[in-house]
C-alpha positions as a Markdown table, in Angstrom:
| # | Residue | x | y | z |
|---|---|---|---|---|
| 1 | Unk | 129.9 | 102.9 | 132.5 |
| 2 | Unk | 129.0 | 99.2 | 133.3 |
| 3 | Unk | 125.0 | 98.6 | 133.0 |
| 4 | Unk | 125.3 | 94.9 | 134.0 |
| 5 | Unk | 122.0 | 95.2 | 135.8 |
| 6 | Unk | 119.0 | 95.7 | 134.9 |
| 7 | Unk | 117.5 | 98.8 | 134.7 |
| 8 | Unk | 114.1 | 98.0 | 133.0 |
| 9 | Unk | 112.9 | 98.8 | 136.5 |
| 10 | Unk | 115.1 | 101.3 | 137.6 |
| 11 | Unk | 113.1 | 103.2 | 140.4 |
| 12 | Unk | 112.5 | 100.0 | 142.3 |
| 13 | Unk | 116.1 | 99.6 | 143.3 |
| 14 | Unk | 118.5 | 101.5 | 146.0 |
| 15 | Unk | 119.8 | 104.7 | 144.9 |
| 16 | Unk | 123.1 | 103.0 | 145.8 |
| 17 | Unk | 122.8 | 100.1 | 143.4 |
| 18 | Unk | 121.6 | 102.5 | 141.0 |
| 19 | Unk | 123.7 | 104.9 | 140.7 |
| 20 | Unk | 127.0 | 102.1 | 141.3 |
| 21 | Unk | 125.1 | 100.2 | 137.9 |
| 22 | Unk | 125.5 | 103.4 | 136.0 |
| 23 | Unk | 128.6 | 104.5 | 137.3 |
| 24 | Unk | 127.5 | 107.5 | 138.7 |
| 25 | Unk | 129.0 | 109.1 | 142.1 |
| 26 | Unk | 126.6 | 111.7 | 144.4 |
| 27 | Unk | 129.1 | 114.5 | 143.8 |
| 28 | Unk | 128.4 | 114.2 | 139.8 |
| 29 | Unk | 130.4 | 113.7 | 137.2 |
| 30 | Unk | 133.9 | 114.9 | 137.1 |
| 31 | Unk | 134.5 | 117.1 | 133.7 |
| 32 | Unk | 137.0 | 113.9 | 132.5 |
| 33 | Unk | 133.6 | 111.6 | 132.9 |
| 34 | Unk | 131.1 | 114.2 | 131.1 |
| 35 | Unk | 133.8 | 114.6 | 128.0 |
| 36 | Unk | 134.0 | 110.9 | 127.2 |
| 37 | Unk | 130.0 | 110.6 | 128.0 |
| 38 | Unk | 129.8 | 113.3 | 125.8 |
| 39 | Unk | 132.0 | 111.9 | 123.2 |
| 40 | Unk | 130.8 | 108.5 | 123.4 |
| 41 | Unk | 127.1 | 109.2 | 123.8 |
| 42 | Unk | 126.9 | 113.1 | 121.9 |
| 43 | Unk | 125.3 | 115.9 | 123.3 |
| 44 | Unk | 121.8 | 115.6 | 125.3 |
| 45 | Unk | 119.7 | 117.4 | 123.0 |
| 46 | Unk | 115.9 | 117.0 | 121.9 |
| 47 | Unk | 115.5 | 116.3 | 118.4 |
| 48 | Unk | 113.5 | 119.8 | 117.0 |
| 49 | Unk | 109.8 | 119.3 | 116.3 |
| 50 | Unk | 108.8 | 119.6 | 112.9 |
| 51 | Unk | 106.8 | 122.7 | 112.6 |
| 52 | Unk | 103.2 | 121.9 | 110.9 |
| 53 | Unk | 101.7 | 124.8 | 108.8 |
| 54 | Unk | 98.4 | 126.3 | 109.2 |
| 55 | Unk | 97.6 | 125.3 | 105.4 |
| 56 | Unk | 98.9 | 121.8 | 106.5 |
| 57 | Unk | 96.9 | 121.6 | 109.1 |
| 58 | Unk | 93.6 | 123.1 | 107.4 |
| 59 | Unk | 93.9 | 120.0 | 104.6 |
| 60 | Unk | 94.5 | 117.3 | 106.6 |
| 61 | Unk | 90.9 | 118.2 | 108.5 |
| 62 | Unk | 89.4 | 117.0 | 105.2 |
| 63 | Unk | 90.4 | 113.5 | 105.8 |
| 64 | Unk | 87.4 | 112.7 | 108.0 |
| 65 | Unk | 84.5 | 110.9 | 106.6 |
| 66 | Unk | 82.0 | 113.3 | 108.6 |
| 67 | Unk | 83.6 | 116.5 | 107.1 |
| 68 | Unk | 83.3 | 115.2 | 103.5 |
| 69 | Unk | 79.7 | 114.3 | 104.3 |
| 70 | Unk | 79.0 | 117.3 | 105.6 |
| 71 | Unk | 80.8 | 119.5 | 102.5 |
| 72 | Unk | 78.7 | 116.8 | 99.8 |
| 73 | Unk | 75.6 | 118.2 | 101.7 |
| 74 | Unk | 76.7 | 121.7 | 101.2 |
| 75 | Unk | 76.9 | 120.9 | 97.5 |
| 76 | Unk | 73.4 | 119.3 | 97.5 |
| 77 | Unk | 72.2 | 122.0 | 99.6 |
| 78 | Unk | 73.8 | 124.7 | 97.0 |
| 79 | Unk | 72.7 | 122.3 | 93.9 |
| 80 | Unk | 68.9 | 122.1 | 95.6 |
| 81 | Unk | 68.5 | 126.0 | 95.7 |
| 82 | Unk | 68.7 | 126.1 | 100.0 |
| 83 | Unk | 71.6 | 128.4 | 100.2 |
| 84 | Unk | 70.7 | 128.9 | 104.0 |
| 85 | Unk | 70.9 | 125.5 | 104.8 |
| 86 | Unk | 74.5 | 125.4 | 102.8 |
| 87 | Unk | 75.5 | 128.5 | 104.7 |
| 88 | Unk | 74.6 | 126.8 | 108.5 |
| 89 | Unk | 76.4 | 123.2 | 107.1 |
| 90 | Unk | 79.6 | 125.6 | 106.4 |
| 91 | Unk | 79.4 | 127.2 | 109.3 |
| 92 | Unk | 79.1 | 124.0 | 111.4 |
| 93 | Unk | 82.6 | 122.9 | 109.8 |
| 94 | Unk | 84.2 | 125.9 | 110.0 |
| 95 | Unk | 83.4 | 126.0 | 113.8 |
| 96 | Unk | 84.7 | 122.3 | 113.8 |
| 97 | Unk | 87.6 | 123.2 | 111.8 |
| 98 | Unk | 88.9 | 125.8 | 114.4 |
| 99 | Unk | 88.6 | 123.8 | 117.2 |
| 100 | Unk | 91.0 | 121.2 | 115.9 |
């Protein structure tokens, strides 16, 4: 497979030219063509996505400045006797939490 154009822009040329700079036919690839691609190149597979915990997730919401602010008020609410107060600021970053 000769690339000796260049296919930075790729959908501005002829389907001709394009598929004649890959080495490609209309018909497809014959199954001699697809094992050496396959060999030389490997299989055309997506990497798997690391899967991201809910606990992950959950601590990594604590790296915002605004939710630290907001759980140092529920401290000073709780330290200042206003347990309602406390209860609406953790229920504002709950909320915020699961809408991450």
């Amino acid at each position: 497979m000769s690339t000796g154009g260049n296919l930075d822009q790729f959908w501005s040329l002829a389907p001709n030219d394009l598929m004649a700079q890959l080495g490609a036919d209309p018909g497809g690839l014959t199954t001699t063509d697809a094992k050496r691609r396959l060999i030389r190149s490997g299989p055309n597979r997506l990497h798997p996505h690391r899967h991201t915990d809910v606990l992950t997730l959950l601590l990594a919401q604590f790296k915002s400045p605004l939710i630290l602010i907001l759980l140092g008020a529920v401290m000073l609410s709780f330290f200042l006797r206003e347990p309602v107060d406390a209860s609406i600021i953790i229920a504002i970053v709950l909320f915020g939490l699961s809408q991450s």
